[in-house]
C-alpha atoms as one frame of an Amber mdcrd trajectory, in Angstrom:
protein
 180.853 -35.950-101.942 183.398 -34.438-104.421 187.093 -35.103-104.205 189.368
 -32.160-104.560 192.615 -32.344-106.630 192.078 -30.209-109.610 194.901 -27.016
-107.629 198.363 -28.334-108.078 200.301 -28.247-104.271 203.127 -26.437-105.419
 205.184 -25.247-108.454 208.579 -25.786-108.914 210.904 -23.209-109.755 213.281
 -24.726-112.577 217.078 -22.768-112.477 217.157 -22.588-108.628 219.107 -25.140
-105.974 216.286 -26.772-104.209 217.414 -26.591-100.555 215.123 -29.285 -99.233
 211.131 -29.731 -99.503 209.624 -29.687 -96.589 205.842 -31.076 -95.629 204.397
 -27.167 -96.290 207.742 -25.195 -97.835 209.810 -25.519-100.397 212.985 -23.828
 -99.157 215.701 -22.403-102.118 219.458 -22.177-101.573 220.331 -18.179-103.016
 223.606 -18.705-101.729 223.918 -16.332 -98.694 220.055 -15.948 -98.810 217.104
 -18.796 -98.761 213.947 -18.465-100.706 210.756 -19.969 -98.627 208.015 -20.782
-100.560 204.662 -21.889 -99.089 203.200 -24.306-100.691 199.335 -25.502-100.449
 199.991 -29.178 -98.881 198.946 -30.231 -95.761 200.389 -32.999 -94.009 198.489
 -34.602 -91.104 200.293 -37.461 -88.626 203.284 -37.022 -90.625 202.117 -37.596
 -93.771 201.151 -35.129 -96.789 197.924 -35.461 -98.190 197.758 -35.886-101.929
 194.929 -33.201-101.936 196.300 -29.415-101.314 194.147 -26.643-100.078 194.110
 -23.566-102.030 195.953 -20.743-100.917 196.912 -22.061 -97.966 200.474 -21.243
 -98.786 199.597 -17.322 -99.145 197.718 -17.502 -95.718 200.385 -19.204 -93.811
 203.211 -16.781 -95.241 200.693 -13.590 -94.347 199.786 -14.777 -90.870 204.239
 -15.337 -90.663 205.026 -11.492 -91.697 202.815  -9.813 -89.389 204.029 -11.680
 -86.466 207.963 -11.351 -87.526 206.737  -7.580 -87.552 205.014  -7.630 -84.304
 207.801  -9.366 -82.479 210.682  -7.938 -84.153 211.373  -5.814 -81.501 211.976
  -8.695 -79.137 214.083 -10.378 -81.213 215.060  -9.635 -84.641 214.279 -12.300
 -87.724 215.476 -13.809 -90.602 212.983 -11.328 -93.066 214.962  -9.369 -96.038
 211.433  -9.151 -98.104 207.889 -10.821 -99.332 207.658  -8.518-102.296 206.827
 -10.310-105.571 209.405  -8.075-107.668 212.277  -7.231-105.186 212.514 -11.440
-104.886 212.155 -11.692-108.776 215.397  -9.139-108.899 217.347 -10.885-106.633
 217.289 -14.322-108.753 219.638 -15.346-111.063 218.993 -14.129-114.378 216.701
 -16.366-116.529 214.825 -17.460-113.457 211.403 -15.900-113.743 208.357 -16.641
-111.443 204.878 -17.344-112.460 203.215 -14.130-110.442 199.768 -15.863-110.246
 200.952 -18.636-108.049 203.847 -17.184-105.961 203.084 -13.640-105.739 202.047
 -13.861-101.619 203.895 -17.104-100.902 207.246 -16.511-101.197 209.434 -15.044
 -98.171 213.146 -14.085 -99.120 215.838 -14.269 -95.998 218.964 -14.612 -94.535
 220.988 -17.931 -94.467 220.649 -18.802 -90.516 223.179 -21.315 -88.799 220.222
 -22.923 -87.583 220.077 -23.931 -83.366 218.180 -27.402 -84.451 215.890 -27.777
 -81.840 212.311 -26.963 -81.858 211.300 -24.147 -78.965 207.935 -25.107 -78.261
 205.595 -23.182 -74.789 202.513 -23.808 -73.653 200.108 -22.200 -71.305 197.764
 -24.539 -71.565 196.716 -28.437 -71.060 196.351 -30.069 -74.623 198.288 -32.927
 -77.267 201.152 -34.667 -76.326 201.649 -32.608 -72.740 198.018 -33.573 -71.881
 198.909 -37.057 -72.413 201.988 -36.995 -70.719 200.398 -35.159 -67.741 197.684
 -37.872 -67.588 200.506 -40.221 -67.391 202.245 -39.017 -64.851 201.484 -35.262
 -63.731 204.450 -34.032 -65.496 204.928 -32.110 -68.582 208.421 -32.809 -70.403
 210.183 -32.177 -67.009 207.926 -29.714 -65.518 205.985 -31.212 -62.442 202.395
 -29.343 -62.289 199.478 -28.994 -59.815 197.404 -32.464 -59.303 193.630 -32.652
 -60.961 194.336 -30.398 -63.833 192.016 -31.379 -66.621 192.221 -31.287 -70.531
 192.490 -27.565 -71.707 193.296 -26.094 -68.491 195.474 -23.403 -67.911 199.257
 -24.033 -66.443 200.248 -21.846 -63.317 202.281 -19.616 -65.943 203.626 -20.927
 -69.440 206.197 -23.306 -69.601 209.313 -24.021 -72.327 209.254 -27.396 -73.294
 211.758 -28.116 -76.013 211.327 -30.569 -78.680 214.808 -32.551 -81.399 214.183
 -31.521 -84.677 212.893 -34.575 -86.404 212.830 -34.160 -90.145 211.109 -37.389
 -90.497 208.528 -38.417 -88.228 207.710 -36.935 -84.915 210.080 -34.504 -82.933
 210.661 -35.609 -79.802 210.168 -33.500 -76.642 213.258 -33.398 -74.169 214.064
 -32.350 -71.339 215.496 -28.281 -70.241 218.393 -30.546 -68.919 219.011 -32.274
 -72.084 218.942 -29.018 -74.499 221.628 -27.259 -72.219 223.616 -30.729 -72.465
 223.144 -30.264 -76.251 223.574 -26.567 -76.769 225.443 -25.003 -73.875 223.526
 -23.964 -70.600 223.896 -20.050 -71.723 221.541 -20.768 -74.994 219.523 -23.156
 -73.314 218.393 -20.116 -70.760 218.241 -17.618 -73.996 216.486 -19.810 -76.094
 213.993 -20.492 -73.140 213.567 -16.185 -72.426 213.313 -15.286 -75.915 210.456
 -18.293 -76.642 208.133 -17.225 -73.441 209.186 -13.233 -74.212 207.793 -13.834
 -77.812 204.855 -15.801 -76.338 203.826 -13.113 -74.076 203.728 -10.786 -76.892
 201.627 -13.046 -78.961 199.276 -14.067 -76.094 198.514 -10.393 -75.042 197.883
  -9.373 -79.032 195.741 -12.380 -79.283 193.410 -11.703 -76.194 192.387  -8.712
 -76.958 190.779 -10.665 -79.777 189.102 -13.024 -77.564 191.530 -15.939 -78.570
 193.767 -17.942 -76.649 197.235 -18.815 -77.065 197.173 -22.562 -75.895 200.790
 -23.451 -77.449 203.259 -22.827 -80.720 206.781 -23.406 -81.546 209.669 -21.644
 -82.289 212.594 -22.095 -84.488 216.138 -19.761 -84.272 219.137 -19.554 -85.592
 222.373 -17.569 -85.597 222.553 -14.496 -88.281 226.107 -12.373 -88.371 226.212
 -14.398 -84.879 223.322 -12.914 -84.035 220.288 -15.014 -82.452 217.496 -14.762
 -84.699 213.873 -16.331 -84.876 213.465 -18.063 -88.303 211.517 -20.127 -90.593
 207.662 -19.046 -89.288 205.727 -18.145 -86.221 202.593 -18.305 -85.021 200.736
 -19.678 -88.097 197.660 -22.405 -88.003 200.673 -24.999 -88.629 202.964 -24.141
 -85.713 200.279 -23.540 -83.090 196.933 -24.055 -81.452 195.019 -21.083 -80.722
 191.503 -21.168 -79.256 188.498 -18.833 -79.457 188.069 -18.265 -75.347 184.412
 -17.961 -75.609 184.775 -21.868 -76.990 187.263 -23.459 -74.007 186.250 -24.746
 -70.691 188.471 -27.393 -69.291 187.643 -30.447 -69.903 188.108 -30.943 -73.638
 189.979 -29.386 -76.156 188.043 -26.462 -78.069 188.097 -26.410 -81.749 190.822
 -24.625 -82.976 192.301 -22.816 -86.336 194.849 -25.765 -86.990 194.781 -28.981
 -88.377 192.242 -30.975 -85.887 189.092 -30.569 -88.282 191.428 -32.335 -90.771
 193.029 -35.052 -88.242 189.237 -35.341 -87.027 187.930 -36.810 -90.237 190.853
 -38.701 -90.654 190.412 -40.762 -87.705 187.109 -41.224 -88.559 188.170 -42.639
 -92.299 189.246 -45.581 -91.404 192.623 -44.821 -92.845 195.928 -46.749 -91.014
 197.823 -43.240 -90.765 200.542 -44.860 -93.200 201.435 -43.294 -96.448 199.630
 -43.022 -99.402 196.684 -41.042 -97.417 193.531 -40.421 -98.824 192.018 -37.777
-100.913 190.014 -35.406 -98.814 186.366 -34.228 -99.304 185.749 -31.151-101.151
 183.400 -30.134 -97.463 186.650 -30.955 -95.520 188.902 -28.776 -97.686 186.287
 -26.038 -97.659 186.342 -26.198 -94.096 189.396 -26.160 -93.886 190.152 -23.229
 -95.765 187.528 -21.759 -93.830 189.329 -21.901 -90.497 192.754 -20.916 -92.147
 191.235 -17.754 -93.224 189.316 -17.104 -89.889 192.688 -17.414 -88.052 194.045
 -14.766 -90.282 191.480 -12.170 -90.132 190.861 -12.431 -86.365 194.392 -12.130
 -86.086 195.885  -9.061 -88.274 192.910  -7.132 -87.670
């Protein structure tokens, strides 16, 4: 059983102003533009895995553009360009990428005054609202039908807003509390653009016989303009399901992390940083379901 760490995670880029690094990007300050950068880590229950999985990054960042396209007549996005030589041109002189490794990773966009609060919606019954509903037949505020079971289906998707944590867990609160934090005008935009986008996305994804079960958003304000930002509807930011695999009841096998968090649990490991290598089988399954998600998807 072969450990994998030969792939470095991510490259740095010496001559720029590292914004911050985030569990998956490396974000770049450009002044009144950001450079994102995907890189191949993967964290699991908040922590990153020493061992990355390769060309994760350029999946993630592919799966991102072709939603921002798809939705970007909803609401417009942070995008100026993912092309390898219009990003090279717009660094500072003496900056020069390594085309091998960023070539397909990198997204260049506009500085957003970002609203910093995570929009997440669900249609269906699974992670921390299934707990919560099994608790006590709410969902972050929501009050739903009695005897709904793992994986079902909600009456119609809900909003259920999440704080920003940037370490450890974000925190799901209430539609009260974001209007007490933003305003109650943004609250009620921020909640219409998330289920608008989420309708689009569920409706593409049926007609490829998956389901939508939940994802989150992120916006921020561009020219004063309400844009969606950092990325949508990847493997990382949502759970989609293949409907021939869900019946309520349990929670299908998805495209995300879970195949990873699965063989976690089973490792015996105390979820506490430093985590453990991962097999070369779990990487390659991994991998395997990241590029699944992306074909099934953009096809």
């Amino acid at each position: 059983m072969g450990m994998m760490t030969s792939a470095p995670s991510s490259v740095d880029i010496p001559g720029l102003k590292l914004l911050r690094r985030g569990k998956v990007r490396d974000v770049y300050d450009l002044g009144e533009k950001l450079l994102i950068v995907a890189s191949d880590r993967l964290s699991a229950f908040d922590v990153v895995l020493p061992t990355p999985i390769p060309d994760k990054g350029k999946i993630l960042t592919t799966a991102a553009l072709f939603w921002f396209d798809l939705t970007k007549g909803v609401v417009p996005n942070h995008m100026i360009s993912a092309d390898f030589d219009v990003i090279q041109k717009a660094l500072p002189n003496g900056v020069t990428l390594d085309r091998n490794w960023f070539d397909g990773r990198m997204m260049l966009v506009h500085k957003a005054k970002r609203v910093d609060v995570e929009c997440v919606a669900r249609a269906y019954l699974a992670g921390s609202g299934w707990k919560e509903y099994k608790a006590n037949g709410n969902v972050v505020g929501h009050s739903l039908p009695a005897g709904l079971k793992e994986a079902d289906k909600l009456p119609s998707p809900i909003f259920t807003p999440a704080t920003k944590a940037d370490e450890g867990h974000d925190e799901n609160i209430s539609r009260e509390k974001l209007a007490e934090m933003v305003g109650t005008d943004l609250a009620k935009t921020l909640e219409g653009l998330t289920l608008r986008v989420f309708a689009v996305a569920s409706e593409h994804l049926a007609k490829r016989g998956l389901l939508l079960a939940d994802t989150k958003f992120e916006f921020g304000y561009i020219n004063d303009k309400l844009c969606l930002i950092d990325e949508i509807l990847t493997p990382d930011s949502s759970r989609v399901w293949e409907k021939k695999d869900w019946k309520p009841g349990k929670t299908p096998d998805g495209f995300d992390k879970q195949f990873v968090r699965d063989y976690l649990e089973k490792s015996g490991w105390n979820k506490q940083a430093p985590a453990p290598e991962l097999p070369a089988e779990v990487v390659a399954g991994t991998i395997s379901r990241y590029r699944d998600f992306l074909k099934k998807v953009t096809q």
